[in-house]
Structures are given as structure tokens and as C-alpha cells.
N, CA, C and O atoms as a printed pandas DataFrame, in Angstrom:
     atom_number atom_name residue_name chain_id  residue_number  x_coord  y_coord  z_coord
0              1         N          UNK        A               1   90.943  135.288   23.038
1              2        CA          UNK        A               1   92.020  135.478   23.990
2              3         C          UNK        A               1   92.302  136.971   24.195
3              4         O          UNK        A               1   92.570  137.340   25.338
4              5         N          UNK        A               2   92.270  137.783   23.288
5              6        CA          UNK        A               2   92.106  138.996   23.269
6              7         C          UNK        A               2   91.342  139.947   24.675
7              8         O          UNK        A               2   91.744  140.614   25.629
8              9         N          UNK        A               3   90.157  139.556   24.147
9             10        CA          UNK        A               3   89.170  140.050   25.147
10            11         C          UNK        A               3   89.483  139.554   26.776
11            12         O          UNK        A               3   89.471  140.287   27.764
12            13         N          UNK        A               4   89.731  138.260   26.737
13            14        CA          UNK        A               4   90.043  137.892   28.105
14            15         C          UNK        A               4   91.489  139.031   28.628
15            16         O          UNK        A               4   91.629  139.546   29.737
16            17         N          UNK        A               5   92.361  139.159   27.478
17            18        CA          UNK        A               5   93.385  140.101   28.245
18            19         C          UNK        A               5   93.203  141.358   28.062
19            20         O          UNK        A               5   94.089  142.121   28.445
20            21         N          UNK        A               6   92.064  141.864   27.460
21            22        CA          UNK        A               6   91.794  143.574   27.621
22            23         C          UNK        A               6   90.798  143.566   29.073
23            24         O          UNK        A               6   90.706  144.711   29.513
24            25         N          UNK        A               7   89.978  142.457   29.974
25            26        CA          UNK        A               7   89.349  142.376   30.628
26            27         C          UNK        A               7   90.241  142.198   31.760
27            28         O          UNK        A               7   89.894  142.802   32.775
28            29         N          UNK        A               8   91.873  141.149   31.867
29            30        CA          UNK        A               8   92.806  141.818   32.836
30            31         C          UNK        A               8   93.568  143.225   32.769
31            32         O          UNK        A               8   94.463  143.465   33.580
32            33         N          UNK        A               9   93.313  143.863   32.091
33            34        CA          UNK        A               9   93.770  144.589   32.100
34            35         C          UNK        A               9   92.974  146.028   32.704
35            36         O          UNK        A               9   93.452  147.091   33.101
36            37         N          UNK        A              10   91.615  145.575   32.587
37            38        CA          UNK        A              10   90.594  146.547   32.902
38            39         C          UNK        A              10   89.894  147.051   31.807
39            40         O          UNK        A              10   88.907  147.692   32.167
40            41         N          UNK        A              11   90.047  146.993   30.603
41            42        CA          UNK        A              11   89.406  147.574   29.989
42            43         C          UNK        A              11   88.016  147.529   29.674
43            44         O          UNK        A              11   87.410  148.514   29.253
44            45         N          UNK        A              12   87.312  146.027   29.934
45            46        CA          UNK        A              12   86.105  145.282   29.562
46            47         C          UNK        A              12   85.623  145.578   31.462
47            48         O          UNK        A              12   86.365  145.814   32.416
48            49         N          UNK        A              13   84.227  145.446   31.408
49            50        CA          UNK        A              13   83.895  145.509   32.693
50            51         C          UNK        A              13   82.620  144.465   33.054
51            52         O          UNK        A              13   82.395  144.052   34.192
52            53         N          UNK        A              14   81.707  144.067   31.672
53            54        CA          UNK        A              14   81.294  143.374   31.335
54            55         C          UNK        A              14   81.192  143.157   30.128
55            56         O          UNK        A              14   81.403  143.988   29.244
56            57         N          UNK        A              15   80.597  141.117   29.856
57            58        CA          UNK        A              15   81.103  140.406   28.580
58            59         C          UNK        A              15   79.457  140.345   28.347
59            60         O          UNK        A              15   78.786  140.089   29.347
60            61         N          UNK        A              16   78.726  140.578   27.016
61            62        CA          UNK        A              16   77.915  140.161   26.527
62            63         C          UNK        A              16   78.277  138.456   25.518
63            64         O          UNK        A              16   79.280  138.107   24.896
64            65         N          UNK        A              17   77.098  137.834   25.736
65            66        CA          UNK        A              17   77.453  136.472   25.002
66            67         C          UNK        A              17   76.135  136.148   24.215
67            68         O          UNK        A              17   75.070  136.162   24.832
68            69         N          UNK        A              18   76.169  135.832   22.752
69            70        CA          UNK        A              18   74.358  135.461   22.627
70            71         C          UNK        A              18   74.080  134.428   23.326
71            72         O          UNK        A              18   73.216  134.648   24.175
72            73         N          UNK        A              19   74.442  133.483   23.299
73            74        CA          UNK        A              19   74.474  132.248   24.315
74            75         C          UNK        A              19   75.706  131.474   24.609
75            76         O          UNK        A              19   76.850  131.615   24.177
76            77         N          UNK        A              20   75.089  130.437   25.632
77            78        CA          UNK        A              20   76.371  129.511   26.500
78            79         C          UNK        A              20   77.491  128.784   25.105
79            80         O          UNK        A              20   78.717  128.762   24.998
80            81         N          UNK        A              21   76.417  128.278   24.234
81            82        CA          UNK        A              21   76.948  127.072   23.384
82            83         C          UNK        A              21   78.007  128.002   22.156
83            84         O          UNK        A              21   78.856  127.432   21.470
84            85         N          UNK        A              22   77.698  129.620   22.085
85            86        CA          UNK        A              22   78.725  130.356   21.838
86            87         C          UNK        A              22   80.002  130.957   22.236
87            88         O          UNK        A              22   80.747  131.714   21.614
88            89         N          UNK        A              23   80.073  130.554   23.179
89            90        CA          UNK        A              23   80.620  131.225   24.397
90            91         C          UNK        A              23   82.073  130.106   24.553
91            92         O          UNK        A              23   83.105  130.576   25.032
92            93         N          UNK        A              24   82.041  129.113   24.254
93            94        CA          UNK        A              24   83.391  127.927   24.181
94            95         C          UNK        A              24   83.139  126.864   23.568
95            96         O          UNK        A              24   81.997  126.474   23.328
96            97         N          UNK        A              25   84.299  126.211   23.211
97            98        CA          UNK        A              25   84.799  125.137   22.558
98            99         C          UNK        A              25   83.645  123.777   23.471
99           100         O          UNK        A              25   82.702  123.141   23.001
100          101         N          UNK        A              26   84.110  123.755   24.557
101          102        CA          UNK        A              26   83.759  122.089   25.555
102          103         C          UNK        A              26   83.220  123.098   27.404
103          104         O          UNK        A              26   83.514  124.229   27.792
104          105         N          UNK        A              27   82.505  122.155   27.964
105          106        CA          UNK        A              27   82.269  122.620   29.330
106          107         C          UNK        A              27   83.808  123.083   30.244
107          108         O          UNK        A              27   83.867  124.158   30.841
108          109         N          UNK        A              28   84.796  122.246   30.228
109          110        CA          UNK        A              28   85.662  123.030   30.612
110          111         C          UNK        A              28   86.842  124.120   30.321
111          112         O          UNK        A              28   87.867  124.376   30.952
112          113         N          UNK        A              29   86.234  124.725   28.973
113          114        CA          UNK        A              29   87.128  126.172   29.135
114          115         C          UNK        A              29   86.148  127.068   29.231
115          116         O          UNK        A              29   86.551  128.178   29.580
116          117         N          UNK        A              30   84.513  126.938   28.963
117          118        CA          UNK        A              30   83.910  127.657   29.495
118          119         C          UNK        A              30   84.020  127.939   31.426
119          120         O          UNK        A              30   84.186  129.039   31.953
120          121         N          UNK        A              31   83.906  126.926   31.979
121          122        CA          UNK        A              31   84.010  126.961   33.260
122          123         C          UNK        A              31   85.391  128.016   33.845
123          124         O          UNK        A              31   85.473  128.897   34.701
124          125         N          UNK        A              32   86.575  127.243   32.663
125          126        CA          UNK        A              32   87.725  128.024   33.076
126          127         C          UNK        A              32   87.814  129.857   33.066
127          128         O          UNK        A              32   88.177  130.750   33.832
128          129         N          UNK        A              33   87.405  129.760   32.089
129          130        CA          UNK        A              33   87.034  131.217   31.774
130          131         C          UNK        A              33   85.721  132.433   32.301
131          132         O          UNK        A              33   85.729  133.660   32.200
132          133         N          UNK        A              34   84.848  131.664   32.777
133          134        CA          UNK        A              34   83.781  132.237   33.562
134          135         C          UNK        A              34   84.341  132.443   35.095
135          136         O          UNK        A              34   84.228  133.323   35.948
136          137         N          UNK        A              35   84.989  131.198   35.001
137          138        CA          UNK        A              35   85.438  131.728   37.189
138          139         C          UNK        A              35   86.870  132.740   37.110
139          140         O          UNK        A              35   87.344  133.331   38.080
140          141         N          UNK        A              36   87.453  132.772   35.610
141          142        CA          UNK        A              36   88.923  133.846   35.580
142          143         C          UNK        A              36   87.910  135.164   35.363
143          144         O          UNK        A              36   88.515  136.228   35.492
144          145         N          UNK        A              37   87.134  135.235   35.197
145          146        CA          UNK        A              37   86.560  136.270   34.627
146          147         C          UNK        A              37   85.516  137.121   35.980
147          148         O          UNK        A              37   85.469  138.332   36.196
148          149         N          UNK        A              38   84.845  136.123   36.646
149          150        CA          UNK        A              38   84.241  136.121   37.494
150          151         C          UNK        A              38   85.485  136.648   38.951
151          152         O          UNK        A              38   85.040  137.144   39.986
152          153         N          UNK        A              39   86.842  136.438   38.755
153          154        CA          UNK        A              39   87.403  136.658   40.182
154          155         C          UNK        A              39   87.953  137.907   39.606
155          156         O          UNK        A              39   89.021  138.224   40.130
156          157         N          UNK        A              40   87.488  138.795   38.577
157          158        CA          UNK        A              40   88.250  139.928   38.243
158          159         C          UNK        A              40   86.727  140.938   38.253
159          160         O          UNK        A              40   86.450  142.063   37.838
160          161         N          UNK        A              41   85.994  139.879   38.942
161          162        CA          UNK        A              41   84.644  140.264   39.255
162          163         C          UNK        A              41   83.552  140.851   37.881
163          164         O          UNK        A              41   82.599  141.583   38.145
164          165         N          UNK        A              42   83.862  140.406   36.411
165          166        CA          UNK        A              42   83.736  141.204   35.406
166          167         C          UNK        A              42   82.508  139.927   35.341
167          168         O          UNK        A              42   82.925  138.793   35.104
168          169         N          UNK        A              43   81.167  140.105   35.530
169          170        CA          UNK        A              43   80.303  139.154   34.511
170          171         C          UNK        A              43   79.594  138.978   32.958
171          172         O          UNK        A              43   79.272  139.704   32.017
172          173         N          UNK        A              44   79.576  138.032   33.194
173          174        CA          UNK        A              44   79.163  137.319   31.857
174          175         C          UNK        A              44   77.430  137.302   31.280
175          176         O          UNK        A              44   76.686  136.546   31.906
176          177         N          UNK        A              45   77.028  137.835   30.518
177          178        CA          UNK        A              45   75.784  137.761   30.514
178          179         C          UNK        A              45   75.417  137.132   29.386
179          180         O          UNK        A              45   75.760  137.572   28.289
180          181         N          UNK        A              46   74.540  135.823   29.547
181          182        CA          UNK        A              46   73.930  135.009   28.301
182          183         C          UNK        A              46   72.746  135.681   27.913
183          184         O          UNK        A              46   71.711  135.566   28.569
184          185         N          UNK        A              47   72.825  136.367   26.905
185          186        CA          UNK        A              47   71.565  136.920   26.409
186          187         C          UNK        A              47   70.287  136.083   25.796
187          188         O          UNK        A              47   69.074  136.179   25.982
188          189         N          UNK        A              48   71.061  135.264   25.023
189          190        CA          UNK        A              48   69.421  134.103   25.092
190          191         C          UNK        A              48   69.230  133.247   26.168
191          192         O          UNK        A              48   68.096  132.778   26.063
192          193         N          UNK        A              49   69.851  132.777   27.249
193          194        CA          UNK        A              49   69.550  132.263   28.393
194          195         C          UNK        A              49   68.953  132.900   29.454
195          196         O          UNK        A              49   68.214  132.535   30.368
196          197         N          UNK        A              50   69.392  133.819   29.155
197          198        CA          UNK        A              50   69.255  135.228   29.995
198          199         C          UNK        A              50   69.852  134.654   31.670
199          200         O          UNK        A              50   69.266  134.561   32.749
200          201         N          UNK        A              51   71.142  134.379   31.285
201          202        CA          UNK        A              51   71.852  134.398   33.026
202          203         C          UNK        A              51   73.040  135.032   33.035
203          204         O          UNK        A              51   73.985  135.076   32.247
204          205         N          UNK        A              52   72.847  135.432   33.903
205          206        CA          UNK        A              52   74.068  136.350   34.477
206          207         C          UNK        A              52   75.285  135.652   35.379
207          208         O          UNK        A              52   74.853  135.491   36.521
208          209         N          UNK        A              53   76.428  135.262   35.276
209          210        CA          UNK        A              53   76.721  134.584   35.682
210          211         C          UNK        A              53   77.474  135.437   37.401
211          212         O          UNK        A              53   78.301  135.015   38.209
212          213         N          UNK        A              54   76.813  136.514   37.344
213          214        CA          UNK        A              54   77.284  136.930   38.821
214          215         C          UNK        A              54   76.152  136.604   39.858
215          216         O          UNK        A              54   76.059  137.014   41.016
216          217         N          UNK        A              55   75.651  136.105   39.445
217          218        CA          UNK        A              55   74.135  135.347   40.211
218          219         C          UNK        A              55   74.320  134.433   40.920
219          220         O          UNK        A              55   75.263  133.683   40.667
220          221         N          UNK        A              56   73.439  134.179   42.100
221          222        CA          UNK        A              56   73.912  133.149   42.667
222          223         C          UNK        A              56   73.724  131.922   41.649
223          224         O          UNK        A              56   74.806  131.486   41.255
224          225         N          UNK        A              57   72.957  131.477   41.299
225          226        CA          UNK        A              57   72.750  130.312   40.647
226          227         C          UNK        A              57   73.454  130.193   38.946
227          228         O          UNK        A              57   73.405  129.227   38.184
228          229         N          UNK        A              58   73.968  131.284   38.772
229          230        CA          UNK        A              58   73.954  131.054   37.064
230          231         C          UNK        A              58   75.033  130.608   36.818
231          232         O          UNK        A              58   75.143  130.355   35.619
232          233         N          UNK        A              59   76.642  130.198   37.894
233          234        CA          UNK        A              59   77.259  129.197   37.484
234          235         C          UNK        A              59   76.968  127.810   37.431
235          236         O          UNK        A              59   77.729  127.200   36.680
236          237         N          UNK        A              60   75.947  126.997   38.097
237          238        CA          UNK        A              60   75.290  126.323   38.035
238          239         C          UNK        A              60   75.048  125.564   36.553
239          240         O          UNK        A              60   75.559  124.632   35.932
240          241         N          UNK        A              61   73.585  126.860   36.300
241          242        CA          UNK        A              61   73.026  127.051   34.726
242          243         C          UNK        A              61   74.121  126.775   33.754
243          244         O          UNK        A              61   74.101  125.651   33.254
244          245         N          UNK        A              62   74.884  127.427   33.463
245          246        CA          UNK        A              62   76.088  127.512   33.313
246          247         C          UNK        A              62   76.337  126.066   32.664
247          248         O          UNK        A              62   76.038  125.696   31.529
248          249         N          UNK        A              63   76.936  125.379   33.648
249          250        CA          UNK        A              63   77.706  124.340   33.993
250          251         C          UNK        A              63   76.828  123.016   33.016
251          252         O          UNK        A              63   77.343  122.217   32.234
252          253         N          UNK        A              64   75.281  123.162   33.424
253          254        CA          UNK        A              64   74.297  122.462   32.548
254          255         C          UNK        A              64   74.491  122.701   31.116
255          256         O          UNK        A              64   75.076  121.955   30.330
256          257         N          UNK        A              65   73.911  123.873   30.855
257          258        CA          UNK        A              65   73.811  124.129   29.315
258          259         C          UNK        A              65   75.256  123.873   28.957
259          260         O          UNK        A              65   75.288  123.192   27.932
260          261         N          UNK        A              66   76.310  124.122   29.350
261          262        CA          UNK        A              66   77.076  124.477   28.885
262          263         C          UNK        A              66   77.839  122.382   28.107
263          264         O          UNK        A              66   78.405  121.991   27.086
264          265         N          UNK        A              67   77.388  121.813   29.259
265          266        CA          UNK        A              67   77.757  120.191   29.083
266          267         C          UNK        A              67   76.758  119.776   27.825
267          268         O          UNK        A              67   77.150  118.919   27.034
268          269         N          UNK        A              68   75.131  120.558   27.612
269          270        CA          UNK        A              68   74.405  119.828   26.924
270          271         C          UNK        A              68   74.724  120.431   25.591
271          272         O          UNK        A              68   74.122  120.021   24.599
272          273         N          UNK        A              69   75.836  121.595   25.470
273          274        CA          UNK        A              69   75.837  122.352   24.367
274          275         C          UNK        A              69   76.681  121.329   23.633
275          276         O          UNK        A              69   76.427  120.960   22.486
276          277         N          UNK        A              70   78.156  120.695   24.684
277          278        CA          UNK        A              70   78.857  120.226   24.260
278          279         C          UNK        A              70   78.565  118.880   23.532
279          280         O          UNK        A              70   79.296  118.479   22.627
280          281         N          UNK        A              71   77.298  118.093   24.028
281          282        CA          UNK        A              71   76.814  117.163   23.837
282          283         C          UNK        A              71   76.280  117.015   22.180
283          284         O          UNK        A              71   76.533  116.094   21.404
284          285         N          UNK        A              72   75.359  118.399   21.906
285          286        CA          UNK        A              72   74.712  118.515   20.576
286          287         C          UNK        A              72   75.964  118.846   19.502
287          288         O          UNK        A              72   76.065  118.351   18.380
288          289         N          UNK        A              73   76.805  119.716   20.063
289          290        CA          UNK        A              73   78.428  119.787   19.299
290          291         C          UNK        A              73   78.352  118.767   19.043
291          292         O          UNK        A              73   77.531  118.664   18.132
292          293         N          UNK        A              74   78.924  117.434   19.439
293          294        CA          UNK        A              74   79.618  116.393   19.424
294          295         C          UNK        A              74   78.304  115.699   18.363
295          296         O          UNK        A              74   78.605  115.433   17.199
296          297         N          UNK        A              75   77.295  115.518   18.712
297          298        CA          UNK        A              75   76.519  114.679   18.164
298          299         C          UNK        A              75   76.259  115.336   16.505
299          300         O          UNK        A              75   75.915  114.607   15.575
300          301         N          UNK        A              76   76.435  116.443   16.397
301          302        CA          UNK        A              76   76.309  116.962   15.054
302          303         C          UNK        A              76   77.448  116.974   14.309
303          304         O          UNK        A              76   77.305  117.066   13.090
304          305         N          UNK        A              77   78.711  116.892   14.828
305          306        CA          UNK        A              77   80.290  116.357   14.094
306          307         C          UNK        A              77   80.091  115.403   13.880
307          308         O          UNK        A              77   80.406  115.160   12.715
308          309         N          UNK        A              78   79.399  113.977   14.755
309          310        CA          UNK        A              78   79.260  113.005   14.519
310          311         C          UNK        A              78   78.392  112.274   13.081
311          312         O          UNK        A              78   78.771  111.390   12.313
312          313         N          UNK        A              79   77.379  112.894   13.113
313          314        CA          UNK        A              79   76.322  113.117   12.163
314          315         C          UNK        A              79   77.312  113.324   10.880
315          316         O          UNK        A              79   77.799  112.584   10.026
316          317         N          UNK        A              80   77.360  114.894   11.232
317          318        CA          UNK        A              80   78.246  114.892    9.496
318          319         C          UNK        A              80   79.304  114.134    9.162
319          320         O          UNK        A              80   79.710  114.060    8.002
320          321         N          UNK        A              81   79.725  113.637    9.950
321          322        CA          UNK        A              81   80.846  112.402    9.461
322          323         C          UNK        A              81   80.667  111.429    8.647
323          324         O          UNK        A              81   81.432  110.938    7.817
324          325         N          UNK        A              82   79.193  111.080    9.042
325          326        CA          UNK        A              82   78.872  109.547    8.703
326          327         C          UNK        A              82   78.136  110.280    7.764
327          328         O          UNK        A              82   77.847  109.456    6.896
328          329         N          UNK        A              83   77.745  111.195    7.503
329          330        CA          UNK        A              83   76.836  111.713    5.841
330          331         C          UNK        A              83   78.124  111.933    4.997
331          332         O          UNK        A              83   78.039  112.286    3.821
């Protein structure tokens, strides 16, 4: 939360990320936070995906990985539960 308010504020100009599935909790606070971030025009760059989310297509990308990240999350809480 930090970073998101040194980035309204101006201080950040761009966000490095190692990847999507680091980057948030579930697909929608990533989403939330890529388009707050994106209208302060500051992008996001997935370094192991390698997308930029000021691209045309990489909210898209985005939007994918970001649902299948949530998916392997879930399925590996699940997992350790039942071990």
C-alpha cells in the first residue's frame, strides 16, 4: 500500500514485479491496481513474463496469468490442507 501511495504522489514512475502471481493476493486486486496505476500512467513491468502492462495487449496477459496464478494459489492451500 505504501508504494501504491508514493506512486500517487509521484514519487515511483515505474513498478518492477518478478512476476504476475507476485504481484497480488486474487485476479481482482491485481486488475484493481494495474488500471489505478496505469491511469497515473506509471507501468508495471513483469519481469519473468516479460509484459509491460502499458502495452497494448499486456492487460489482457495480465488478466490470464493473473486468474491461472490464482487458480495454482488455491489448489496448493487446498493440497496442504488435506496433508
Amino acid at each position: 500500500m505504501r508504494m501504491i501511495a508514493d506512486c500517487e504522489a509521484g514519487k515511483i514512475d515505474m513498478v518492477l514485479s518478478k512476476s504476475i502471481s507476485r504481484w497480488a493476493r486474487n485476479t481482482l486486486d491485481s486488475l484493481k491496481y494495474i488500471r489505478k496505476l496505469k491511469a497515473l500512467e506509471i507501468p508495471i513491468f513483469f519481469t519473468k513474463e516479460s509484459i509491460n502492462t502499458m502495452d497494448a495487449g499486456g492487460e489482457v496477459l495480465v488478466t490470464i496469468l493473473a486468474s491461472i496464478a490464482q487458480q495454482e494459489s488455491a489448489s496448493i492451500s487446498q493440497n496442504v490442507q488435506i496433508g
